[in-house]
Every structure is written in C-alpha cells, then in structure tokens.
C-alpha positions as a Markdown table, in Angstrom:
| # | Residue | x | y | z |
|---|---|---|---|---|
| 1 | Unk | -1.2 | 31.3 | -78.8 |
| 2 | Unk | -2.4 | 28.5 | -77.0 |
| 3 | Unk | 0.0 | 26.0 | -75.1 |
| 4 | Unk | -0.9 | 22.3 | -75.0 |
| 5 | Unk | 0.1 | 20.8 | -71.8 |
| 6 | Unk | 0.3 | 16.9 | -70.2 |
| 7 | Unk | -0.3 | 17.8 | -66.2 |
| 8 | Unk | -0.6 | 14.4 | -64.1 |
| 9 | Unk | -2.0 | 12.9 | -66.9 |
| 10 | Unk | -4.4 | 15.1 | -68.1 |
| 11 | Unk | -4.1 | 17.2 | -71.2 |
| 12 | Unk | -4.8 | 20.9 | -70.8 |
| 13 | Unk | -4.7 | 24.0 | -72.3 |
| 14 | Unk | -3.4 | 27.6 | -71.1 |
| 15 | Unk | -2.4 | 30.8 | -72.9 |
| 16 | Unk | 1.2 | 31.8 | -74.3 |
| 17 | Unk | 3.7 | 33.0 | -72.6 |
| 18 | Unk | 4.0 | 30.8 | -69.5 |
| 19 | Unk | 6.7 | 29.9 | -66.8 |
| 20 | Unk | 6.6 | 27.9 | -64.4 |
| 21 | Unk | 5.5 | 29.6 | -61.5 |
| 22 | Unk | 2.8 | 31.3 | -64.3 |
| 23 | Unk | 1.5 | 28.1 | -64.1 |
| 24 | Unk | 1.7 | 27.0 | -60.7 |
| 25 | Unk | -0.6 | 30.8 | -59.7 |
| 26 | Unk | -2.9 | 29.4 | -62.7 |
| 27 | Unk | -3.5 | 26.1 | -61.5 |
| 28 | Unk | -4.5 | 27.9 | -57.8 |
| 29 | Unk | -1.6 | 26.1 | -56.4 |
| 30 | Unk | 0.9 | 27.7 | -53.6 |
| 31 | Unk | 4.4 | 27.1 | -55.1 |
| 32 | Unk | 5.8 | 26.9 | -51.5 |
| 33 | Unk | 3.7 | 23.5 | -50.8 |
| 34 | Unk | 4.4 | 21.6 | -54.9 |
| 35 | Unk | 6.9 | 19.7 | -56.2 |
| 36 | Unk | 7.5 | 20.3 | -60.3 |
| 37 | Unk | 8.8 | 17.8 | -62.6 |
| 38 | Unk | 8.7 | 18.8 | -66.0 |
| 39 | Unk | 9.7 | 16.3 | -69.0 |
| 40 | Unk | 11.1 | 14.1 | -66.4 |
| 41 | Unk | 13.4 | 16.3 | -64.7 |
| 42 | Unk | 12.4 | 17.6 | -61.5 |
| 43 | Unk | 12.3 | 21.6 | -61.6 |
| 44 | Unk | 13.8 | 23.3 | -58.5 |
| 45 | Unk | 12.3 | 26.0 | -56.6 |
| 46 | Unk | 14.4 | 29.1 | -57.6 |
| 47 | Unk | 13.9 | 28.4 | -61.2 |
| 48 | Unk | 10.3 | 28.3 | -61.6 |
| 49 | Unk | 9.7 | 31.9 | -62.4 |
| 50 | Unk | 13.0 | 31.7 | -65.4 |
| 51 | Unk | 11.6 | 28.6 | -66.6 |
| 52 | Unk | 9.8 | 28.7 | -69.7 |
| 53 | Unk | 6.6 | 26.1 | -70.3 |
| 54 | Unk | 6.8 | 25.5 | -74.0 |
| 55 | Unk | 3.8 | 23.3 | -76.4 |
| 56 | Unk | 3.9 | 19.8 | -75.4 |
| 57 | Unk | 5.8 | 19.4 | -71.9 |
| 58 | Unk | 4.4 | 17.0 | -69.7 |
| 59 | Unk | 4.3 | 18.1 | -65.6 |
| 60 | Unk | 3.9 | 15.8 | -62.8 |
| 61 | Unk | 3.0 | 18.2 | -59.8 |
| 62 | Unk | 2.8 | 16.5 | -56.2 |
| 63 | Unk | 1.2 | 18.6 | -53.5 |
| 64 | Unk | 2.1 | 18.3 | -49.8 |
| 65 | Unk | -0.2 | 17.8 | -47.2 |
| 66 | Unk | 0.8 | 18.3 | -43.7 |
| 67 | Unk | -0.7 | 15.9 | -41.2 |
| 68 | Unk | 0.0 | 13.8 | -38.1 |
C-alpha cells in the first residue's frame, strides 16, 4: 500500500507502513538536525519512531544548518 504524502509542499509517495523517523531515514535526512510538523502540530523528537504517517498528512520539515 502506497501512502500519499504533502512534504513542504510537494506531494510524494512512499510505501506502507511508515513512522515518522521511517520517513525521516527515507528522505536521507539525520533526525538529530530536522524539525517535524505534521498536520500542523509540531512532532517532538522522542515520538518520531511511535508515530504513525497515515494517507494524506501534510509535513513541513526544516533542516538546521550550523554556520557563523
């Protein structure tokens, strides 16, 4: 089953079952360094591997860059 996803705008698609951090690992990302908001709530840290992605949520992901 294939999940239909809104990340920053873009519409993708990734396979069924997902969590969080499942996603986060798929989208080459380091989950130490993002920021999740799913369906406009932000997601915290500890939860991203218990939280389930379902059809249709919507993510805005901000990645931090270190600099001086």
């Amino acid at each position: 089953m294939a999940l239909s996803l809104t990340i920053n705008g873009e519409i993708r698609a990734f396979d069924a079952p997902l969590t969080v951090a499942g996603l986060i690992q798929a989208l080459g990302l380091d989950s130490r360094k993002v920021a999740v908001e799913r369906n406009l709530e932000i997601v915290p840290r500890s939860a991203y591997p218990a939280t389930e992605v379902t059809d249709g949520d919507r993510f805005e992901i901000v990645r931090f860059i270190g600099g001086g």
